[in-house]
C-alpha positions in Angstrom: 25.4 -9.8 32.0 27.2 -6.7 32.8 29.0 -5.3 36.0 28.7 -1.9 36.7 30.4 0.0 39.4 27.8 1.3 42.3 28.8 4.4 44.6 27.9 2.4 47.9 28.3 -1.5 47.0 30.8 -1.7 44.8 29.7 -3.5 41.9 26.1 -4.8 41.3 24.9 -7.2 38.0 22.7 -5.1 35.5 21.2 -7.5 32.4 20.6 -6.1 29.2 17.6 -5.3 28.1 16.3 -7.6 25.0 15.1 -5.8 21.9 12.2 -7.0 21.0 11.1 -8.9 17.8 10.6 -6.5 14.8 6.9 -6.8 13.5 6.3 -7.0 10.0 2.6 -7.3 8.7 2.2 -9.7 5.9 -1.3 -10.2 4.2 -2.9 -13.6 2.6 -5.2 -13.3 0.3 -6.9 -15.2 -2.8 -11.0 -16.2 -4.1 -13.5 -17.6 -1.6 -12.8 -21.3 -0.6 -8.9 -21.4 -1.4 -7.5 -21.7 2.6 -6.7 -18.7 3.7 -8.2 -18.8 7.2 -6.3 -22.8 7.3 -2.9 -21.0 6.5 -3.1 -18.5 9.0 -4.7 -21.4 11.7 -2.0 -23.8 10.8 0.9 -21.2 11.8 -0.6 -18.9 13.9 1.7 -18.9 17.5 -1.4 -17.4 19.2 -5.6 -18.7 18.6 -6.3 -17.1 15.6 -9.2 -14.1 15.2 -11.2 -15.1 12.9 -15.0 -13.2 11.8 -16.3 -16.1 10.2 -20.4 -16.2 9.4 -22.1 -19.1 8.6 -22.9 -19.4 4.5 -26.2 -18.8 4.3 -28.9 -20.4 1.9 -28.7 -17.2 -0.1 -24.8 -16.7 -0.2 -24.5 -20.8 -0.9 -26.5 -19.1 -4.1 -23.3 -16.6 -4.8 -20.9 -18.3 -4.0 -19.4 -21.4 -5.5 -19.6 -24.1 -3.0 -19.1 -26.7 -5.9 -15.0 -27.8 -4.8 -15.7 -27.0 -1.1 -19.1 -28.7 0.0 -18.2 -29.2 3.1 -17.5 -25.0 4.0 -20.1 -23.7 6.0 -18.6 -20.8 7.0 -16.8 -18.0 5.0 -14.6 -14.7 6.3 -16.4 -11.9 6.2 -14.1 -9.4 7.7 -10.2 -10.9 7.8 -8.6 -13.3 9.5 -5.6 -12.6 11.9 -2.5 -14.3 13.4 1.2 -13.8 13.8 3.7 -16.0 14.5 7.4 -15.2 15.4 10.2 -16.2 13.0 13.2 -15.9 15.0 13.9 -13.3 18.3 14.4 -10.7 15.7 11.5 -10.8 13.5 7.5 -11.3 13.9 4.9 -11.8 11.1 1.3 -10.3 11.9 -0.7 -12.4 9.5 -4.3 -10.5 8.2 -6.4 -12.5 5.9 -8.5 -11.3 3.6 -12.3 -12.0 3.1 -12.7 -14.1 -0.4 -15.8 -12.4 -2.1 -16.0 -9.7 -4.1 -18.5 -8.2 -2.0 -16.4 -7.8 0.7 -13.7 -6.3 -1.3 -14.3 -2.3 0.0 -12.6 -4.0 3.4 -9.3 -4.4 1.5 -7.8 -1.1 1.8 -8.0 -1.5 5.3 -6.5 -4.9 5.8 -4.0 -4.4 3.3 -2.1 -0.9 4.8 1.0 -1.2 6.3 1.7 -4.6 4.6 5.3 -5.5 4.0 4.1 -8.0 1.0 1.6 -10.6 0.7 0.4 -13.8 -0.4 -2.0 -15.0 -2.7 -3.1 -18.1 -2.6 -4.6 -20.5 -5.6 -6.8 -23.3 -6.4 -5.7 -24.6 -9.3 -9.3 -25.9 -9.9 -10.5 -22.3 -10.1 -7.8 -19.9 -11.6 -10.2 -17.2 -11.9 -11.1 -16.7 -8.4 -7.8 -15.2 -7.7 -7.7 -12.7 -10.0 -9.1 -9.8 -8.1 -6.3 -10.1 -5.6 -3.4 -10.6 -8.5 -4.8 -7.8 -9.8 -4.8 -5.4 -6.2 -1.4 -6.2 -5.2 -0.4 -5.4 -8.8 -2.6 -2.1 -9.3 -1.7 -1.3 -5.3 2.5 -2.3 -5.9 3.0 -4.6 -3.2 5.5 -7.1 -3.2 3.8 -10.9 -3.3 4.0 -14.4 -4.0 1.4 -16.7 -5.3 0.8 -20.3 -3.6 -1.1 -22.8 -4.9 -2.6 -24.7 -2.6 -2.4 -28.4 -2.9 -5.7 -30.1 -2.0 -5.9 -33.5 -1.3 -2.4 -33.1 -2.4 -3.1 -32.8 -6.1 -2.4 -29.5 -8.4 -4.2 -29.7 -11.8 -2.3 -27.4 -13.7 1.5 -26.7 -13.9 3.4 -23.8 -12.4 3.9 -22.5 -15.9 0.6 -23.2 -17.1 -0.7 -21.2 -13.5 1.6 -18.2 -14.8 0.3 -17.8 -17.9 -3.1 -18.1 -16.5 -2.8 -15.2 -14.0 -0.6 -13.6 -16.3 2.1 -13.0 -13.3 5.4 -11.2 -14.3 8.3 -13.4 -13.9 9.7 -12.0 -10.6 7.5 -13.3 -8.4 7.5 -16.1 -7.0 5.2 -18.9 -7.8 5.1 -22.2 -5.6 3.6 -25.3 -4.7 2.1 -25.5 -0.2 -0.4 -26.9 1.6 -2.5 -24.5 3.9 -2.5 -27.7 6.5 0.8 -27.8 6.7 2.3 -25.5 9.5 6.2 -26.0 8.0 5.0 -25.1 3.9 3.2 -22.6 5.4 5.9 -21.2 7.0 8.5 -21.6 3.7 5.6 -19.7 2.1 5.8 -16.9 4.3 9.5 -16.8 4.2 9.6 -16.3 -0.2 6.8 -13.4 0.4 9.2 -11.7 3.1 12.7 -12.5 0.9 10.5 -10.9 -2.0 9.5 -7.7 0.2 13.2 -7.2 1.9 14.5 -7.4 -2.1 12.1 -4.5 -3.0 12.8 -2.4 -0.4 16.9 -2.7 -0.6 16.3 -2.3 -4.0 14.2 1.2 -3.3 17.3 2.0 -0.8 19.9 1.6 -3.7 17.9 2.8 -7.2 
């Protein structure tokens, strides 16, 4: 609190004014089925916006419901959230829709992102190619997460790496969607990774 002189009173109390929190818009992305929309539910400060529709006898025949039967519900537009780090800093969390034929939305969720996360089931490597392969083509700082359901991960990190064929500066880790704390920590490397590239960009 600060005094300041006044012309007919004397002195009167004035309180700063708090900056508020910085926003930074992260993205989490990965195949259909892999927890996306659980992430951004477990963290999310605020009830999360989510366009889910319900999987319909004919998408059940696209998509792979074999290691999630009981989804019954898929994103078909993104997924948002946000959830504030510390009085100087708040994440806006957009998820991304899983299927490839959603993937013309992408450009639109994605810009404006700080960095982003892609997140894995080890069970099915090969659904989260196509978003690897964006944030590569697109350069845009992320991390990959491999999601730990029923807390099992059948492959290695190293094995997951040479799968995805990920360079070795970025980050590769072990959460679980459920968890609101490893979802947080997961947040945290994609942020550390995005701040890194852009100090770098301020000093090359």
């Amino acid at each position: 609190m600060v005094s300041v002189p006044s012309p007919t009173h004397g002195t009167h109390s004035v309180t700063a004014v708090e900056q508020p929190p910085v926003p930074v818009k992260l993205v989490i992305a990965g195949g259909f089925g892999v927890g996306k929309t659980t992430a951004v539910g477990s963290i999310s400060e605020i009830r999360p916006l989510t366009t889910e529709a319900a999987i319909t006898e004919v998408a059940a025949g696209v998509d792979d419901l074999s290691h999630t039967p009981g989804k019954t519900t898929t994103t078909v537009a993104m997924d948002f959230g946000c959830i504030t780090i510390d009085p100087t800093l708040k994440l806006y969390l957009f998820g991304t829709p899983g299927q490839d034929r959603f993937g013309f939305m992408w450009d639109d969720v994605v810009e404006g992102a700080l960095g982003g996360l892609v997140i894995v089931d080890t069970r099915r490597l090969d659904d989260c190619y196509a978003a690897v392969d964006y944030f590569e083509h697109k350069d845009i700082p992320f991390a990959v997460a491999v999601n730990a359901f029923d807390g099992e991960v059948h492959h290695n990190l190293d094995e997951v790496r040479w799968a995805l064929d990920v360079s070795d500066h970025v980050p590769l880790i072990v959460f679980d969607a459920r968890a609101t704390g490893s979802v947080r920590d997961a947040l945290l490397v994609v942020l550390e990774v995005a701040l890194s590239r852009a100090e770098d960009t301020m000093t090359g």
